[in-house]
C-alpha positions in Angstrom: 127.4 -87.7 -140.6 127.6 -88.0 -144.6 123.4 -88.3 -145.5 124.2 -88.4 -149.4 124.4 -91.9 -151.2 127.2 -93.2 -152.9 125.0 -91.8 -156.5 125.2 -88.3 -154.8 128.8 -88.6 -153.8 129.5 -89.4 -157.5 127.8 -86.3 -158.5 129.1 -84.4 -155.7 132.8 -85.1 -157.3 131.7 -83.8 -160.6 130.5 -80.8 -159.6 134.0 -80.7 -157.8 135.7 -81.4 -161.4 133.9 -79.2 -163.1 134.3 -75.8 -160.8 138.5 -77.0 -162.0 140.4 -74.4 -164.1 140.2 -77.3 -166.5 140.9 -76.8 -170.2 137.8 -76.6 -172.5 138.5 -80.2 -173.8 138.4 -81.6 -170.5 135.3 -79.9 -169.3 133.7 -81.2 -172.3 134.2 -84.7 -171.4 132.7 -84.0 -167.9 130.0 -82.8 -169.4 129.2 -85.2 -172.5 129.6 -87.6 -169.3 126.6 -85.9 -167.3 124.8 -85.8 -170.8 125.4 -89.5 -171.1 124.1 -90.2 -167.3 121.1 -88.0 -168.1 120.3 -89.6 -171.5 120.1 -93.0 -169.0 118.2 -91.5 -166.9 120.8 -92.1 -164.2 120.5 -87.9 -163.7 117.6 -86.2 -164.1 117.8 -82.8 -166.2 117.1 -80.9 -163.1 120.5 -82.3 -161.4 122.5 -81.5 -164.6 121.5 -78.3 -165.1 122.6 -77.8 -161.4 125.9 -79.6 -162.2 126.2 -77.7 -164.9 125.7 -74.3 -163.8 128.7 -72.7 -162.7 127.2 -69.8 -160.7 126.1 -72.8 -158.3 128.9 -73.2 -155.7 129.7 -76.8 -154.4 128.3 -76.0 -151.2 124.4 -75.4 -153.1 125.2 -78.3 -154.6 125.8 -80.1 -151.7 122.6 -79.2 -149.8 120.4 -79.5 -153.4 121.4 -83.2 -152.9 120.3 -83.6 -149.2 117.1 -82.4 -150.5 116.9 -85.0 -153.2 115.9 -88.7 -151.8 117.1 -89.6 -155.1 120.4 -89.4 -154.1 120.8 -89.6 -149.7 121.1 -92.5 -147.8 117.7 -94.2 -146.2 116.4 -94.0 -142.9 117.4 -97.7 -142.1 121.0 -97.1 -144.0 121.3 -94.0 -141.5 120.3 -95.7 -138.7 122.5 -98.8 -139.6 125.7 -96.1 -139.5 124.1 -94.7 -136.2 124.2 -98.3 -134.3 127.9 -98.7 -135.5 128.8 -95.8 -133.7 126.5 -96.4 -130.7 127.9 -99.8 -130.0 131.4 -98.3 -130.3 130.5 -96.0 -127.1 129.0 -98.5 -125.2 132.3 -100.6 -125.8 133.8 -97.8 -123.8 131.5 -97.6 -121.0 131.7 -101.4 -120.8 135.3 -101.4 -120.0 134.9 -99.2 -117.5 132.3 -101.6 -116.0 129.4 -99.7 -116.4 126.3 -101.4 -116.5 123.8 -98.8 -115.9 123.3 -97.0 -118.3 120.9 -97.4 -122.1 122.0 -96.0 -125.4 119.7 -94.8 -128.3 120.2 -93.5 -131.7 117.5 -90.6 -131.7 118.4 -90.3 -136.1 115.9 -87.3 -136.5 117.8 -85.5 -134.3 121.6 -86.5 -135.3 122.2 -87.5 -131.6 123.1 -90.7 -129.3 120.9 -90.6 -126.0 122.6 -91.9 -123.1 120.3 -92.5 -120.1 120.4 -93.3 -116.4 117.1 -94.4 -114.7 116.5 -93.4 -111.5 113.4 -95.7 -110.4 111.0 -95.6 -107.1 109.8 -99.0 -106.9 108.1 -101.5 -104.8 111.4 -101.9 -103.0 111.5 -98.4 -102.4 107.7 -97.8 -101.1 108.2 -100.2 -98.7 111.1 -98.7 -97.3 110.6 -95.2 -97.2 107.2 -94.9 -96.3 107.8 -98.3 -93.5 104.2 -100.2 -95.4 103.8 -103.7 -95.6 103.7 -105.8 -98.9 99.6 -106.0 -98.6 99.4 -102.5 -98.8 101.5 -101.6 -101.8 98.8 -102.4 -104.5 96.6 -99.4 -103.0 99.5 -96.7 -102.9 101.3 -97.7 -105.9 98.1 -98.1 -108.4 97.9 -95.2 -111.2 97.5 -91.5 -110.6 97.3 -92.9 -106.9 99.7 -91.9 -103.6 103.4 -93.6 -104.9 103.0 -91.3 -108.4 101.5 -88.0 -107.5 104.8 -87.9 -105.1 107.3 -89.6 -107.3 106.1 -86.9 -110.0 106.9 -84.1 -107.4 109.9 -85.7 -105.8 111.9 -86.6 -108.6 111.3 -83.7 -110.6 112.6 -81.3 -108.1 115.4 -83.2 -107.3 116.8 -83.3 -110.4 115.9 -80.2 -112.0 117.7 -78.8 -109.3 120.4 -81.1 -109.4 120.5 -79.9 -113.5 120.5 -76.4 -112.6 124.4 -76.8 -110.7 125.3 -79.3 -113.0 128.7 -78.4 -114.7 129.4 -79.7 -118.1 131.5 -79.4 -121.4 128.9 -77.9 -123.5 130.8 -78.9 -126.9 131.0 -82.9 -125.9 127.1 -83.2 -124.2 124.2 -82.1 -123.6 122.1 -83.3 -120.0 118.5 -83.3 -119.6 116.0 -85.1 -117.6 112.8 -86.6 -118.8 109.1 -86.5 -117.4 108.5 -89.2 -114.6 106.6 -92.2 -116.4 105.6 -95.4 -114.9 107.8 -98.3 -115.6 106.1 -101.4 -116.1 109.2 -103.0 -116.1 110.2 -102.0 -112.8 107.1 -101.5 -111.7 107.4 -98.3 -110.5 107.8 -94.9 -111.3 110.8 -93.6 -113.1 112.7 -90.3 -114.4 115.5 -90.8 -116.5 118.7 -88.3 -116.2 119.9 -87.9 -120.0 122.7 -87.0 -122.3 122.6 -85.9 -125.9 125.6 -86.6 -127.6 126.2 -85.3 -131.4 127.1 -87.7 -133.7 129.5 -85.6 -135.6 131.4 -85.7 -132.0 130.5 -89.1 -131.5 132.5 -89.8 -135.0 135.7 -88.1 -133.6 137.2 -91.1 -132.3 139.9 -88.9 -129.8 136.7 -87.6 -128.3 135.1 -91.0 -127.2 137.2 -91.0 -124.1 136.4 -87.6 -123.2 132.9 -88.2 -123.7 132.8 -91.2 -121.6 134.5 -89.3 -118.8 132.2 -86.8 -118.9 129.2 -89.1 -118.4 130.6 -91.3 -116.1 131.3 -87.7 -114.1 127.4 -86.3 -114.0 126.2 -90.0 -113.8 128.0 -90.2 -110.4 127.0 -86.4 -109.5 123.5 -87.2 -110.3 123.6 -90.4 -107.9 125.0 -88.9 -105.1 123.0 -85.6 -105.4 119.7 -88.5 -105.5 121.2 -89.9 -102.5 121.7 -87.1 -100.7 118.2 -85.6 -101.5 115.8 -88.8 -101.2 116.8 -89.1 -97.5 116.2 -85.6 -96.6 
């Protein structure tokens, strides 16, 4: 994703203009241009003599601007252009009729997290362990019996569910979090995850793939759950 402002950009397509096999006269005028910007304070002597400089590739140029706040994009405008793109893939999990899964845009990072909870609740207790409702308040209270063995439980059955896991390495990236109590829930819950780039995110072609490939490990990771909670 583009993190210089529309100013940067500007600049960006100077520095383009002027690394031209332009004639003299024409360079001038890009650069009595800059001088003009400069004498307005719209660019500060620093970025001209950068423009300027034609031992400084468009590349430098490029990452001397990310480094500028001057002239990238904010934190909220980032994160604005991150939620566009979030929604988008949710749209696609949506039509499939997928309802279980949350979205974040992790900005700091440059990914979309994609997450499945996997939750041992009061629902649970009572089943598995065959306890009546008046006892659930002793064994699910904090650091008490329910979370000492969803802490072991879950972790080993997903980190060895991760191990096996097959995946396209270029589209996502799974991972599993600690075990944390859920107060919503109230339970205790590990969530399975999926970093997605948003540079792959912005390929369009690629949001089908990508919500394949979820909806794939998603169903693994459920069945593998299944298959290990009952044994």
């Amino acid at each position: 994703m583009n993190r210089i402002n529309h100013k940067g950009m500007e600049l960006l397509e100077y520095k383009k203009e002027l690394m031209k096999e332009y004639p003299p006269l024409i360079k001038s005028s890009l650069i009595l241009a800059l001088e003009q910007m400069t004498e307005n304070k719209v660019v500060d002597m620093d970025t001209y003599l950068v423009i300027k400089n034609e031992e400084t590739s468009i590349d430098t140029f490029h990452q001397y601007l990310l480094k500028k706040s001057t002239f990238t994009k904010t934190p909220e405008e980032v994160y604005e252009e991150f939620e566009v793109l979030r929604k988008k893939l949710d749209g696609y999990f949506e039509e499939k009729g997928i309802s279980d899964l949350q979205s974040e845009s992790v900005i700091d990072k440059d990914v979309i997290l994609v997450s499945r909870k996997f939750t041992m609740d009061q629902a649970f207790t009572m089943n598995y362990f065959g306890v009546e409702e008046k006892d659930l308040l002793k064994l699910m209270k904090r650091r008490g019996f329910v979370e000492k063995f969803a802490v072991l439980r879950l972790m080993k059955i997903f980190k060895e569910w991760l191990k096996y896991a097959t995946y396209k390495e270029s589209l996502i990236v799974p991972n599993i979090s600690l075990v944390y109590f859920d107060s919503e829930e109230y339970g205790y819950s590990i969530d399975v995850t999926f970093e997605i780039s948003i540079e792959e995110i912005e390929k369009e072609q690629l949001l089908e793939d990508i919500t394949l490939e979820i909806t794939r490990l998603k169903g693994e990771a459920e069945a593998f759950y299944e298959s290990k909670i009952i044994s």
